[in-house]
C-alpha positions in Angstrom: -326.3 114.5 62.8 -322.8 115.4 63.0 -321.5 111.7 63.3 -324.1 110.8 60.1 -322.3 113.6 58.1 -318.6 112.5 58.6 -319.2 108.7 58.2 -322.0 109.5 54.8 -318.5 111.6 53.4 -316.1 108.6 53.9 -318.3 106.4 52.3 -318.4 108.6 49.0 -315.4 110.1 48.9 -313.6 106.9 50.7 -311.7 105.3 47.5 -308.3 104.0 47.8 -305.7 103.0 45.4 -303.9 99.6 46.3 -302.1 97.9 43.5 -302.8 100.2 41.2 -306.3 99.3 41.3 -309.4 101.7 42.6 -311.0 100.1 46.0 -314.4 101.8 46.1 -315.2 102.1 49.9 -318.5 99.8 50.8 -321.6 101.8 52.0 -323.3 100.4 54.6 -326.6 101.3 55.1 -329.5 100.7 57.2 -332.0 97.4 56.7 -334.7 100.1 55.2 -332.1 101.6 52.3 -330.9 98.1 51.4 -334.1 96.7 51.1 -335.2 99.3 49.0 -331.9 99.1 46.7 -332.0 95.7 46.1 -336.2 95.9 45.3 -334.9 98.2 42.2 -331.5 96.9 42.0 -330.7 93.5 41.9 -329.1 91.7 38.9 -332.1 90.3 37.7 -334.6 93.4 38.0 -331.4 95.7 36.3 -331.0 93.6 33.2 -335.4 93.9 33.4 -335.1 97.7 33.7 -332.3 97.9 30.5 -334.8 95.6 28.5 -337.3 97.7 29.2 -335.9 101.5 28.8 -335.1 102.1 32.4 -332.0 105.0 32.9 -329.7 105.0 36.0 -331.9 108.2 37.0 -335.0 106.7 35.9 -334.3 103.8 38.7 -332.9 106.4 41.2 -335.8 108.4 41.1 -337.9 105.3 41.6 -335.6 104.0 45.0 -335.7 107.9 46.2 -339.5 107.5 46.0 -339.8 110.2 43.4 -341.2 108.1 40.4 -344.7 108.8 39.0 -347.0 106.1 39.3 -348.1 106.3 35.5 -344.6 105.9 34.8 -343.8 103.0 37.0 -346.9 101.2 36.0 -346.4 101.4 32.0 -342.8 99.2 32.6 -343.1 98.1 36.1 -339.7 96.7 37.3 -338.7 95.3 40.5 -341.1 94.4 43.7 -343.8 96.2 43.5 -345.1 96.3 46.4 -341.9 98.6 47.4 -343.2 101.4 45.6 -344.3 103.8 47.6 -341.0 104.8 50.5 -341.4 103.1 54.0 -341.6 105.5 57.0 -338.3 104.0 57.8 -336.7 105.1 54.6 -338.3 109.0 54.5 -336.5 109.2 58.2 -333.3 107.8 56.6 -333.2 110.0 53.8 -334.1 113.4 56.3 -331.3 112.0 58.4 -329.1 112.1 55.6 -330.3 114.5 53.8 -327.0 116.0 52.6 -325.3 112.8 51.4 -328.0 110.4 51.3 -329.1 110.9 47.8 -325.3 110.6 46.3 -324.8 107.9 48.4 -327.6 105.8 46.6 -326.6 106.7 43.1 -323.2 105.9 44.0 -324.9 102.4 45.3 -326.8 102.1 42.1 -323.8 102.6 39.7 -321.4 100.8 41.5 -323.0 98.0 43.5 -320.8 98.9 46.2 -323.2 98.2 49.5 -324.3 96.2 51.9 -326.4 95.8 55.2 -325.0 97.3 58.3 -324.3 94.7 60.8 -326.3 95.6 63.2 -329.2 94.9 60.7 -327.9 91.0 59.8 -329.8 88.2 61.3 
């Protein structure tokens, strides 16, 4: 838990400045997290949600799971079918608990993530 707390800090707080320009660091998360993110985050499905009224937090309550169905279903956006939080993502977010939520807003303002290694086929 430790480990997940020092490594979730460097990713957030992890920008650099090299030639006078800001680095943001890359979040790498877990196959769960990124699949979720790019359901409700790709290009495509965040130029849909701007058409359609979505707000940054509007679209991070819907990745975090917290999104009311009414809501979702009166200007659905995304993959639908990723609506309701894998298993897989509830463990990732209670592992993470402290960090885990900034880290995905971060991810959803900034587009700075990718899929852990370990998780690449």
């Amino acid at each position: 838990m430790i480990t997940n707390s020092v490594n979730d800090i460097r990713d957030i707080y992890g920008f650099e400045i090299k030639d006078d320009q800001v680095v943001l660091p890359k979040i790498k998360f877990d196959k769960c997290v990124y699949e979720r993110l790019e359901a409700f985050n790709s290009d495509e499905v965040a130029e849909e949600a701007a058409d359609l009224g979505w707000t940054i937090y509007g679209v991070f309550q819907l990745v975090m799971g917290e999104c009311d169905r009414e809501d979702y279903d009166a200007n659905p956006i995304g993959d639908a079918s990723m609506f309701e939080p894998s298993k897989e993502f509830k463990h990732w977010l209670d592992m993470h608990y402290m960090w885990g939520p900034l880290m995905i807003m971060q991810a959803l303002i900034y587009g700075n993530y990718e899929l852990k290694e370990e998780n690449r086929k």
